[in-house]
C-alpha positions as CSV (number, residue, x, y, z in Angstrom):
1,X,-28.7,73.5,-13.0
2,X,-30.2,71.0,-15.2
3,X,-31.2,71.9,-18.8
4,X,-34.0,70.1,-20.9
5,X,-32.8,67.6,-23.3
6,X,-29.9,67.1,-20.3
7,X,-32.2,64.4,-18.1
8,X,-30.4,61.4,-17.3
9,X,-31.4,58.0,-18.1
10,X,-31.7,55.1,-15.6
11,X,-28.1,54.0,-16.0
12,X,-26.7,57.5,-15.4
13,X,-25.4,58.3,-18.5
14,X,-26.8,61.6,-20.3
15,X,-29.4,61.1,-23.0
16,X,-28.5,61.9,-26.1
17,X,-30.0,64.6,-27.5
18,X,-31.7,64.5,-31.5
19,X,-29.8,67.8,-32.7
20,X,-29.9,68.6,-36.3
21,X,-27.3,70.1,-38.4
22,X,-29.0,73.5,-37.7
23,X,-28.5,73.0,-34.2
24,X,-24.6,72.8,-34.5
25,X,-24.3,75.5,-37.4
26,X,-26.0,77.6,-34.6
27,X,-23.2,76.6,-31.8
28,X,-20.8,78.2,-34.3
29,X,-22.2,81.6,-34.0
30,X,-22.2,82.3,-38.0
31,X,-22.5,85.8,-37.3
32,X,-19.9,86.3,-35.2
33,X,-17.9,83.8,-37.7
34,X,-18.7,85.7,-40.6
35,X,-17.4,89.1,-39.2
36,X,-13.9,86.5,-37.7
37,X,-13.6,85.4,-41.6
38,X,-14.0,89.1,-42.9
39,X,-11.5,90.9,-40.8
40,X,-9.5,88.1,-40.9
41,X,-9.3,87.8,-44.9
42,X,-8.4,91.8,-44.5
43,X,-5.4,91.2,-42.4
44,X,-4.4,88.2,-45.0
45,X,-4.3,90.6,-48.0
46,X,-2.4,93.2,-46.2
47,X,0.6,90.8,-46.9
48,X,3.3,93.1,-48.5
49,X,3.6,89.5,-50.3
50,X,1.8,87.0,-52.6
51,X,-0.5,84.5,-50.8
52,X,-1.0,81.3,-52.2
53,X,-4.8,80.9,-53.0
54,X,-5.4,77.7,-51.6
55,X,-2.9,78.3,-48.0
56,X,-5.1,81.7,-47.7
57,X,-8.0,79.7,-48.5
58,X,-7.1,76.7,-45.9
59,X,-6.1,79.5,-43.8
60,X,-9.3,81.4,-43.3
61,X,-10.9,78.6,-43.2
62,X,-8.9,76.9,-40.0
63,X,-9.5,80.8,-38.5
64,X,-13.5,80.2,-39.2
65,X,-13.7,76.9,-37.4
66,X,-11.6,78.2,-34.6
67,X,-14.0,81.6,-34.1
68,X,-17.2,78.5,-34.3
69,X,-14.9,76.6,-31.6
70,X,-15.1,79.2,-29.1
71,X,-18.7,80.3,-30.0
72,X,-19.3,76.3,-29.3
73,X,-17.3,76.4,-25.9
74,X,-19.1,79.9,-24.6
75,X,-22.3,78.8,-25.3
76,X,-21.1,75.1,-23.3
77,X,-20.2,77.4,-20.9
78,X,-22.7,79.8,-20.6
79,X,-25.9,77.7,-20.9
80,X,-27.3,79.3,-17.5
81,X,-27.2,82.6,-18.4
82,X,-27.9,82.3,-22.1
83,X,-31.3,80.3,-20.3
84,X,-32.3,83.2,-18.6
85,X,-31.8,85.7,-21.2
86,X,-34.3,86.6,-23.5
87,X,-32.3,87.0,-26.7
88,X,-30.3,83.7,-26.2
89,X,-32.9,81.6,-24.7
90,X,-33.5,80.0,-28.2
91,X,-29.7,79.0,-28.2
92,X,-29.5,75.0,-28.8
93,X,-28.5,74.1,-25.4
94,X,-31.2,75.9,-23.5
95,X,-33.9,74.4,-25.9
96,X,-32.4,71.1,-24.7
97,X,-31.5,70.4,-29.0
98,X,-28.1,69.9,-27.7
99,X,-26.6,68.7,-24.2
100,X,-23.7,70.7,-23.1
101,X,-21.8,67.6,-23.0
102,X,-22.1,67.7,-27.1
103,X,-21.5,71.2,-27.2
104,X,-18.1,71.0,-25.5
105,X,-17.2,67.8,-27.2
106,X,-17.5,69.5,-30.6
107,X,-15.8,72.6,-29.5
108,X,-13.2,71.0,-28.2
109,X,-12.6,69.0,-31.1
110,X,-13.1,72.1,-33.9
111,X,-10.2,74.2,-31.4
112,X,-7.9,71.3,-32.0
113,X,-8.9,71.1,-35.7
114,X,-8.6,74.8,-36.5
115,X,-5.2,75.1,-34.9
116,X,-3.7,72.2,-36.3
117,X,-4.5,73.2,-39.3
118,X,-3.5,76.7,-39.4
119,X,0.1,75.4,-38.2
120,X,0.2,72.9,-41.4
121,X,-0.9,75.0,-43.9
122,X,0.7,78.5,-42.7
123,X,2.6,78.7,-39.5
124,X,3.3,78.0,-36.1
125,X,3.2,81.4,-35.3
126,X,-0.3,81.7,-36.7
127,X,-1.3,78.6,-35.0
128,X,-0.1,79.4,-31.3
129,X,-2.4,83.2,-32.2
130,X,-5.6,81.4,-33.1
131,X,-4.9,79.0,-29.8
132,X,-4.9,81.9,-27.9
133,X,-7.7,84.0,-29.3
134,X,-9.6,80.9,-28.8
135,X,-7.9,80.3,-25.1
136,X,-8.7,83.8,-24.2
137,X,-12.5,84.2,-25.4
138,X,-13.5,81.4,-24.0
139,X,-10.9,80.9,-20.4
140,X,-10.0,84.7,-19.8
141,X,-13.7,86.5,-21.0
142,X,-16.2,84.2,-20.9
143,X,-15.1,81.6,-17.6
144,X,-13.5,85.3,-15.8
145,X,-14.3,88.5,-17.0
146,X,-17.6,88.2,-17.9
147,X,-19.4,87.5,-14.2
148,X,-16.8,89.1,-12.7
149,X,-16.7,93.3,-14.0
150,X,-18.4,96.1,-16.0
151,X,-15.1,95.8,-18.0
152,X,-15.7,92.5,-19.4
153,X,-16.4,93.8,-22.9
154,X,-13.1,95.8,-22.5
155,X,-11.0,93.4,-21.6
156,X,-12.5,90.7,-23.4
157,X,-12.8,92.6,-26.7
158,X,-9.0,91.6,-27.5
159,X,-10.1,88.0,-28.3
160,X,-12.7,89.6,-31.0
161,X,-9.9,92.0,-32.7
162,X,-7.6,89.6,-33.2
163,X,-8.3,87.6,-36.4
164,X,-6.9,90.2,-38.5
165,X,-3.6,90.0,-36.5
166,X,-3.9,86.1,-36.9
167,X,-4.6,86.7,-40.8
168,X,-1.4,89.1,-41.2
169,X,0.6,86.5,-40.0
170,X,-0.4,83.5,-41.3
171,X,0.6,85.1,-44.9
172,X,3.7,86.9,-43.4
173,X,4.9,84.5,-40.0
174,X,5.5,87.8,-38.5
175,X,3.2,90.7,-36.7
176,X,3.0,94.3,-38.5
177,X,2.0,97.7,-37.1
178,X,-0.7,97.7,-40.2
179,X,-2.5,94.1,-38.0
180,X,-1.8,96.3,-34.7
181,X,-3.6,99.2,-36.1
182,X,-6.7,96.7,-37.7
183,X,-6.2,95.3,-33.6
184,X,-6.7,98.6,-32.2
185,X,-9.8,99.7,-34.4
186,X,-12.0,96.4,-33.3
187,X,-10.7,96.3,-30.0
188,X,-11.7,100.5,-29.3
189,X,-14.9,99.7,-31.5
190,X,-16.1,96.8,-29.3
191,X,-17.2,98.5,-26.2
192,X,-19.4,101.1,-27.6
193,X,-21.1,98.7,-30.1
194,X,-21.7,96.3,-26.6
195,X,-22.5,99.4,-24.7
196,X,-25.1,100.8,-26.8
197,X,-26.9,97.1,-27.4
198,X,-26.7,96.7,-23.0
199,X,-28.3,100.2,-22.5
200,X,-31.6,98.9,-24.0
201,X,-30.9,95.5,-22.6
202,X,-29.7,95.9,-18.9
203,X,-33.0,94.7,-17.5
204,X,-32.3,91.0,-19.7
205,X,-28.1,90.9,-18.2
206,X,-29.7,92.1,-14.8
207,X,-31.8,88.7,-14.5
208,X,-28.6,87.1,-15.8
209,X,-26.6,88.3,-13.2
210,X,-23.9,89.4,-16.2
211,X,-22.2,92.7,-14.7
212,X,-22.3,94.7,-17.9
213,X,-21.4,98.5,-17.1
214,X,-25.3,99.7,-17.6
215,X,-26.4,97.5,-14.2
216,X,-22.9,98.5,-12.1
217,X,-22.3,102.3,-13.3
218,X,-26.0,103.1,-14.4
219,X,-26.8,104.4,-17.6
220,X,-25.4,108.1,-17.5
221,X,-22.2,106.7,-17.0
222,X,-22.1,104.4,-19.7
223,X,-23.4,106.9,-21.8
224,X,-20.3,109.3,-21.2
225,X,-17.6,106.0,-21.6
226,X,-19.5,105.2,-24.8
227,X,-19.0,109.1,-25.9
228,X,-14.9,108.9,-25.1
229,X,-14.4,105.3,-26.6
230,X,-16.4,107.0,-29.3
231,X,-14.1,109.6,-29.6
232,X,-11.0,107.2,-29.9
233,X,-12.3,105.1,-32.2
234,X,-12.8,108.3,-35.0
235,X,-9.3,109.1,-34.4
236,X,-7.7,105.5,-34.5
237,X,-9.9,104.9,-37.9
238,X,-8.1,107.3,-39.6
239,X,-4.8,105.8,-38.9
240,X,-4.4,103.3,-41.9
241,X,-4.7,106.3,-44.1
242,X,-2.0,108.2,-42.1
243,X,0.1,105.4,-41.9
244,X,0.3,104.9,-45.5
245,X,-1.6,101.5,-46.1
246,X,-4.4,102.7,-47.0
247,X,-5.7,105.4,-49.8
248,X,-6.5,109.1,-49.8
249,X,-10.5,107.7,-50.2
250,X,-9.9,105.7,-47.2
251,X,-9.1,109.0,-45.1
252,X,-12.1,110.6,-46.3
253,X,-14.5,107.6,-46.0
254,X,-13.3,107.0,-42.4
255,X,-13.5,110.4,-41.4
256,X,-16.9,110.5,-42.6
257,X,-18.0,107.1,-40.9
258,X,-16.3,108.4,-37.5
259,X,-18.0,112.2,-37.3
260,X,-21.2,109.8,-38.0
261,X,-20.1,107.2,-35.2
262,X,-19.5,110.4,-32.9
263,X,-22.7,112.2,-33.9
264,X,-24.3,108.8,-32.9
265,X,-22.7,108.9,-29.7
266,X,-23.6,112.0,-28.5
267,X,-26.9,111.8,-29.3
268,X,-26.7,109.1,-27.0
269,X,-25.3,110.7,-24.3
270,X,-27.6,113.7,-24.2
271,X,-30.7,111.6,-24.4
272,X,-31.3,110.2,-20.8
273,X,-34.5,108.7,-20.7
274,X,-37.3,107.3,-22.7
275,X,-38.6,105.4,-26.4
276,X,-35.9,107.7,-27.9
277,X,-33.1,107.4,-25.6
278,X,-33.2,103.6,-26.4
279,X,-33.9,104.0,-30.0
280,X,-30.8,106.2,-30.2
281,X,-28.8,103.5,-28.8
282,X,-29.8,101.1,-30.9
283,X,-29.4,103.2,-34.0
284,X,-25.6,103.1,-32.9
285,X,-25.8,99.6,-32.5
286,X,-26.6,99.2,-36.0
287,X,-24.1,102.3,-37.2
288,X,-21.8,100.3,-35.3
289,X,-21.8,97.4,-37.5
290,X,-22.1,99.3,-40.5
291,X,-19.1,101.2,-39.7
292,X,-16.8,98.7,-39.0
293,X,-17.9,96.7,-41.9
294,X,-17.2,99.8,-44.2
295,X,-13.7,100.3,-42.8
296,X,-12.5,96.3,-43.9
297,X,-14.4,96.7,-46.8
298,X,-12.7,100.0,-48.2
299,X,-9.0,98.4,-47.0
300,X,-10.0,95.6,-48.5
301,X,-10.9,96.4,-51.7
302,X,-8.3,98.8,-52.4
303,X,-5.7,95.5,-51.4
304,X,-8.0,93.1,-54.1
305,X,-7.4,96.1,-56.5
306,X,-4.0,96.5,-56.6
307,X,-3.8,92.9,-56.7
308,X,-5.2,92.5,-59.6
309,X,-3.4,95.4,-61.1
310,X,-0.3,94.2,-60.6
311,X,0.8,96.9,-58.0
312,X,0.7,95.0,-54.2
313,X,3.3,96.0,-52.4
């Protein structure tokens, strides 16, 4: 399938397209590297040691161009579908702002940026993680999973819970049960927050030909999976609090946060049909969000705290 801006010119090579600095900063995905940086930075301060400022800064930063390397490399990769779509058909390469020969080219070359860097400035350990959040986002979910099952988000929601696990140990060079637990949250989160977004949007992955559980197990079904996952997620939010790594206000603002995540969810599963059935879904959509955003936030701030207290573990 041939994209505009993709025509070739009477030699045979591929015309070069006029892309602007916008164009490429949109490759990156700066939503999707924003939330990376955040969770990331959460898992970094979780460090029962001191962090020099400028490794944790190089650090997150390497972790930022590697989440905008893989955002580069899935849209390279999923120019067809993101043409069809209605919410992605402004992406750069469907536009024809970018060829998908540039696309790869410069996601290629911020992959091999972001995890040389991250193996200079903190660890090999680190490094060889960020190499294979970025191998499995772009290889295992979006080249596999994703045209291939309803559990694409599932599965594929590893690759987007990992940069706290990658933070943890490029301060530390070793993996905690405190980055497992951050792990856990994201990757129980991601489904539901998908889910909710793909009830309202099924028609839009149906043209696509993308298998999201909504267009294989129909609507009721995804309704009920988004109630359990729902369910899990409360009870794994909780867990920093019980584990000790987090404070007694943490307990009570996650509890909080996952009654209103559940409340959400079942008002999505008893509304079937209709305006409100989708405008419940996408209030959880937006809940979603909110709610994980709260969660780093409080863990986070109670870890800058101490910090500057003098009291970090």
């Amino acid at each position: 399938m041939t994209f505009v801006g993709e025509s070739r010119s009477v030699s045979g090579l591929a015309a070069i397209s006029a892309a602007g600095p916008d164009d490429y900063v949109a490759l990156l995905k700066p939503r999707v590297m924003s939330l990376v940086v955040f969770t990331a930075l959460t898992g970094l301060v979780l460090s029962p040691q001191h962090v020099n400022i400028v490794i944790g800064f190089a650090s997150l930063l390497a972790i930022a161009v590697g989440a905008g390397a893989a955002g580069a490399l899935n849209m390279w990769y999923d120019a067809d579908i993101d043409a069809v779509m209605r919410r992605t058909s402004r992406r750069p390469i469907p536009t024809g702002k970018v060829t998908r020969q540039e696309a790869l080219a410069f996601g290629l070359t911020l992959a091999i940026f972001a995890v040389l860097t991250l193996g200079l400035v903190a660890n090999l350990l680190a490094a060889a993680l960020l190499a294979f959040t970025i191998f499995f986002y772009v290889v295992i979910y979006t080249m596999w999973l994703k045209r291939l099952t309803p559990q694409n988000i599932v599965i594929g929601g590893a690759a987007g819970a990992l940069p706290p696990v990658v933070g943890y140990v490029a301060a530390t060079g070793q993996v905690s049960l405190a980055a497992l637990v951050l792990f856990a949250i994201i990757f129980v989160w991601t489904p539901p927050h998908f889910w909710a977004l793909a009830l309202v949007r099924s028609g839009d992955y149906g043209r696509a030909g993308v298998p999201m559980m909504p267009n294989v197990k129909g609507a009721d079904r995804t309704r009920l999976e988004i109630l359990i996952y729902s369910l899990v997620l409360a009870a794994l939010g909780v867990l920093p609090f019980v584990l000790g790594f987090a404070s007694p206000v943490y307990g009570v603002v996650s509890a909080a946060l996952g009654a209103a995540f559940v409340g959400l969810a079942w008002q999505v599963y008893r509304l079937r049909e209709g305006d409100r059935a989708n405008k419940c879904a996408m209030r959880l959509f937006g809940f979603s969000i909110l709610y994980l955003f709260l969660l780093f936030a409080e863990i986070l701030s109670e870890r800058l705290i101490a910090s500057a207290m003098g009291f970090l573990r």
